[in-house]
N, C-alpha and C positions, 0 to 999 in steps of 0.2 A: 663485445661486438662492435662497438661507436669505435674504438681505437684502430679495430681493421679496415674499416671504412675510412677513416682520414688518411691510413697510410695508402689505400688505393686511391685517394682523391688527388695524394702528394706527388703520385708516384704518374701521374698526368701531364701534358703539357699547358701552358699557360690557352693554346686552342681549345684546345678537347676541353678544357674547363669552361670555357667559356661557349662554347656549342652545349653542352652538357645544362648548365645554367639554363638556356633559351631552352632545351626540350624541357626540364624543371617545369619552366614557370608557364609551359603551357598544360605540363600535366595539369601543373597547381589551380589553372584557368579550365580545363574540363571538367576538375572534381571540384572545384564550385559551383558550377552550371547543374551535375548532377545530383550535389547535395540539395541548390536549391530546388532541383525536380523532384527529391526525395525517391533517387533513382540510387542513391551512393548506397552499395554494401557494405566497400570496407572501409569504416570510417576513422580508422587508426591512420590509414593510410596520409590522410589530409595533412597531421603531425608529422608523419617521416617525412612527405614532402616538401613540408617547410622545414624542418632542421637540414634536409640534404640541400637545398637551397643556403640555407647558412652557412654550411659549410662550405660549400662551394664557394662562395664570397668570399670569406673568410682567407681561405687557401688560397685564390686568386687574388688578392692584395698582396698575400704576404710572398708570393712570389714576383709579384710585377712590382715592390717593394725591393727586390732581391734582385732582380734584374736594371733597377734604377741606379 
């Protein structure tokens, strides 16, 4: 499943990745607010959020790397 995910991360432009990122890191700023209100149900979720944020990183280097 992790491998179909990066080829839809690939398969993005250097924007969309980067819009993508900013809505991430706001998830990742709500489910901390919730976790510390001990409001959070799905707490796996906190994890995907931060690996999909890596990856996202990750991917947008290596193309703004590739466009350099």
């Amino acid at each position: 499943m992790a491998s179909k995910q990066a080829t839809d991360f690939r398969a993005k432009s250097v924007d969309e990745l980067g819009s993508q990122l900013v809505d991430l890191r706001k998830e990742q700023f709500n489910l901390r607010f919730q976790q510390a209100g001990g409001q959070l149900e799905n707490t796996a979720r906190v994890r995907q959020v931060r690996r999909d944020i890596a990856r996202t990183k990750l991917i947008l280097a290596e193309k703004q790397r590739a466009e350099a």
